[in-house]
C-alpha angles and dihedrals in degrees: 000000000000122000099251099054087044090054087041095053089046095057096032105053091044092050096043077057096049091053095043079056099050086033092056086041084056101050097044088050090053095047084051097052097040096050091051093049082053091047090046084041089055098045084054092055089044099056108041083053084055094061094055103043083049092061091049097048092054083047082046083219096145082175085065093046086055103047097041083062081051094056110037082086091237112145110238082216090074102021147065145203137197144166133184134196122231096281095053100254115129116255096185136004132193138181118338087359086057090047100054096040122096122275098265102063103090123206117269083352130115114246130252087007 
């Protein structure tokens, strides 16, 4: 092997380390912040539904609840929605959360009715 491809090799195989580590630093950083703006995303939408839903229950309107999970424009693919009375059993479920509950909850129904 000549010189020059021994000193090239030299330069060239630590600093292709050196950029698959910034490269892999870089990566990991924007996953992170990414995953925390869809977690922040996701409180937002929480909690504007809350205030909706809150508004239904003291109005004790399970339709509304219902339709208001209709109309937020969440897929029920990705999303879910549950709400429970005092004594922790669920009153209505929509979309995952559905998905997840027993049998007997029913979608945009009330429960154990």
């Amino acid at each position: 092997m000549s010189l020059g491809t021994k000193l090239t090799l030299w330069l060239l195989i630590p600093l292709l380390l050196v950029l698959i580590f910034f490269a892999t630093v870089t990566l990991r950083r924007e996953r992170d912040v990414h995953q925390q703006e869809v977690w922040e995303e996701a409180e937002r939408i929480a909690n504007s539904l809350a205030i909706s839903i809150g508004e239904a229950l003291r109005r004790r309107n399970l339709a509304d609840i219902h339709r208001i999970a209709e109309e937020s424009a969440l897929e029920q693919s990705r999303f879910g929605l549950a709400v429970y009375d005092p004594q922790g059993r669920p009153i209505l479920t929509w979309g995952l959360a559905a998905a997840a509950a027993s049998p007997q909850v029913r979608i945009g129904r009330p429960c154990g009715s």
